[in-house]
N, C-alpha and C positions, 0 to 999 in steps of 0.2 A: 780445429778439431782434426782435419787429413792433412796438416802441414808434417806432420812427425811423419806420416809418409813419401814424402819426397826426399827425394835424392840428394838436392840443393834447395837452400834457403829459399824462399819465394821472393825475396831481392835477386837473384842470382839467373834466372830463369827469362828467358828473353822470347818474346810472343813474334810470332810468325806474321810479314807482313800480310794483311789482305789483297786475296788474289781471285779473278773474279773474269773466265772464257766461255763465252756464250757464241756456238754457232748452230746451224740446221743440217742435219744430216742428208736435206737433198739440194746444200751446197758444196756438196764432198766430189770430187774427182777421183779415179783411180775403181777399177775395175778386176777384182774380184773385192779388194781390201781399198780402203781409203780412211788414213790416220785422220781421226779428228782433232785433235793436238798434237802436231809434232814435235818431236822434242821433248816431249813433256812426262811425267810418270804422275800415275799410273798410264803406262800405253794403253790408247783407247782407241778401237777401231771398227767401222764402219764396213759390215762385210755385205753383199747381195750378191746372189747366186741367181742364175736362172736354171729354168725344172732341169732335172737331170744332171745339173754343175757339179761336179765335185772339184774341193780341195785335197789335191795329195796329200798323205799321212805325213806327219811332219811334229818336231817337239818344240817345246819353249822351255827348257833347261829352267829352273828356276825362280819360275812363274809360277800365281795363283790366277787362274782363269774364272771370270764370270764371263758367259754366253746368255744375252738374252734375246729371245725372238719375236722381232718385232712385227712382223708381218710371214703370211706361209707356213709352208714344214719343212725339216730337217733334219735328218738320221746324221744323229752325229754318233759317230763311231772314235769311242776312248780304248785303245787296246784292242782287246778282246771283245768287247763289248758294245751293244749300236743301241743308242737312246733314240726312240721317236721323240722329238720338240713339237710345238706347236704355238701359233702367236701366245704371247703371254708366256711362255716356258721358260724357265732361269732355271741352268745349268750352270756349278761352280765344281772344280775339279784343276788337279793338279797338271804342268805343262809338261812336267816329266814322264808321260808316256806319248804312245801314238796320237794323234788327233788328225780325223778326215771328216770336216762335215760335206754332207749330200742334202743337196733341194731337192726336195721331192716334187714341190710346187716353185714357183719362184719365191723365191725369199730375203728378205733382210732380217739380219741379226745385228746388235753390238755388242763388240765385243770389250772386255777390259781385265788388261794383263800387268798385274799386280804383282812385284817382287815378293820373290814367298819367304814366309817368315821363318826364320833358321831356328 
């Protein structure tokens, strides 16, 4: 029935091996950011701030950004503009502008920087 939609014959079409990275995020080193996969895409990483931390304004050219906050709060500041987070908060927004986030409490977030779709 969805074969006529494909590109290539479903002979022709070759399946991605299984791949399969499991670690704990309070095995990570590195202080403010600590890559949870390196190497790898989507870039995933591991940020904690303490109260008052900020990250300098800074871009990721080309990037799809989710920010999720795992623990604390976090005015994150896109541009012009400053979102209060909160544990539970997912934040998705583009890398092409400004990005500074601020703990306001001590905080962890993860983060995951996804090539943006052209």
């Amino acid at each position: 029935m969805f074969e006529s939609t494909l590109k290539a014959p479903r002979t022709e079409l070759t399946a991605r091996p299984a791949m399969t990275d499991i670690t704990s995020l309070d095995d990570l080193d590195g202080q403010p950011h600590a890559n949870v996969f390196p190497d790898a895409e989507p870039k995933t990483v591991r940020l904690a701030l303490d109260e008052g931390q900020t990250v300098p304004e800074h871009t990721h050219p080309g990037r799809d950004i989710v920010l999720t906050v795992l623990d604390g709060e976090i005015d994150l500041q896109l541009g012009d503009d400053t979102h209060e987070l909160t544990a539970g908060d997912i934040a998705r927004f583009t890398g092409d502008q400004q990005i500074s986030p601020t703990a306001t409490r001590e905080s962890t977030a993860l983060i995951v920087l996804a090539p943006a779709d052209e």
